[in-house]
C-alpha positions in Angstrom: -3.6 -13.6 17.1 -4.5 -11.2 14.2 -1.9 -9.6 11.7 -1.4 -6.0 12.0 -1.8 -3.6 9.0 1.5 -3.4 8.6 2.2 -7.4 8.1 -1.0 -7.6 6.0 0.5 -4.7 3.9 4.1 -6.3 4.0 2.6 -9.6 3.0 0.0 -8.2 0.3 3.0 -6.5 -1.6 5.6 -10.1 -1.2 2.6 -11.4 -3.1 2.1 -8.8 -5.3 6.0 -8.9 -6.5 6.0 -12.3 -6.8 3.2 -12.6 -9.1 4.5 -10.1 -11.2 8.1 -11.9 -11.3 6.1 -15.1 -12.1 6.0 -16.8 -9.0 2.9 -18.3 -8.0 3.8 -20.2 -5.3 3.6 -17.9 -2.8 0.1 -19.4 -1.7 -3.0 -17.5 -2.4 -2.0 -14.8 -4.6 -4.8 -12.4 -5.3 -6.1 -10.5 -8.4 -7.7 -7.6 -8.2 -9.9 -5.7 -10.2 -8.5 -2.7 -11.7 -9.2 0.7 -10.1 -11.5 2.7 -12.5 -9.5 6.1 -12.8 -12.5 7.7 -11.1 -12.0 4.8 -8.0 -8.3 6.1 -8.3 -9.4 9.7 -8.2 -11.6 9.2 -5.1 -8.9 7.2 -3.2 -6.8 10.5 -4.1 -9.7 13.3 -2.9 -10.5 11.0 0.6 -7.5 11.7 1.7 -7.9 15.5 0.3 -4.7 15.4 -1.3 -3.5 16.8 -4.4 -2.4 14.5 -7.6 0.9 16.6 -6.5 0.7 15.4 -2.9 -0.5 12.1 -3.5 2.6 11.4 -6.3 5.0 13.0 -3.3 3.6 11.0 -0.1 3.1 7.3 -2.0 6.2 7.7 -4.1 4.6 7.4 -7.5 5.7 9.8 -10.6 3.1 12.4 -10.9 2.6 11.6 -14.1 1.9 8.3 -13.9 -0.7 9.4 -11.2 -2.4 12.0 -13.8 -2.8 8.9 -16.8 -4.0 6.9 -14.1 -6.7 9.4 -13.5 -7.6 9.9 -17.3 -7.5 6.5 -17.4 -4.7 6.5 -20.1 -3.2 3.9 -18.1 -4.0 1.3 -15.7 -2.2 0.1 -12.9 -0.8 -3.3 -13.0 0.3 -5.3 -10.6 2.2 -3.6 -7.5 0.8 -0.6 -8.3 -2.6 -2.1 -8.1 -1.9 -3.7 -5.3 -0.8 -0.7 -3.6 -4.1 1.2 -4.3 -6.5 -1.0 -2.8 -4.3 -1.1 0.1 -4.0 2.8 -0.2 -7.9 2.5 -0.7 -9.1 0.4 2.2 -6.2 1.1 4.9 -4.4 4.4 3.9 -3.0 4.7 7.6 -1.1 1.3 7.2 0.5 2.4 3.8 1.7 6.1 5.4 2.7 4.3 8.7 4.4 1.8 6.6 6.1 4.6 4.6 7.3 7.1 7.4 9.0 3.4 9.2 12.0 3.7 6.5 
C-alpha cells in the first residue's frame, strides 16, 4: 500500500529534524542539494504567490524568504527539506498546514 503525501511529508520532516539534532539513525536520511535562490524563487512564482504570501502561507519570516531569494542565505536543514517538499508536492505541504 503506498504512503500518502501527507505520511511522506510527516516522515521527510522526522528525518529532517533528526539529522539536524544529530541523529542519524533514523534510517535513510537524505541530503539534498541546496535550492539555488532562483530554484527558491520559482517554487515561490508556481504557485503565483508573493514573497509576502509565501512567508504568510508556509510560516517562514519574510525576511528570511527575501535572503533566501538574493541568495544571502541558504536554507539548511528543515528549511531545505521543506522546500523540495514545497517544490515537488506543494498540495501536501498546504493540506498538511490547514490540518492543525
Amino acid at each position: 500500500m503506498s504512503q500518502s503525501a501527507f505520511e511522506r511529508l510527516k516522515a521527510a520532516m522526522e528525518d529532517a529534524i533528526a539529522y539536524a539534532e544529530g541523529d542519524g539513525s533514523r534510517g535513510s536520511v537524505a541530503h539534498p542539494t541546496p535550492l539555488t535562490p532562483d530554484e527558491i524563487k520559482d517554487v515561490r512564482r508556481q504557485l503565483r504567490l508573493t514573497q509576502k504570501e509565501f512567508a504568510v502561507v508556509f510560516r517562514v519570516g519574510l525576511g528570511t524568504v527575501r535572503h533566501w531569494e538574493r541568495g544571502d542565505r541558504t536554507p539548511e536543514g528543515p528549511a531545505q527539506t521543506l522546500l523540495r517538499v514545497i517544490q515537488r508536492e506543494p498540495e501536501a505541504v498546504l493540506r498538511a498546514l490547514a490540518a492543525e
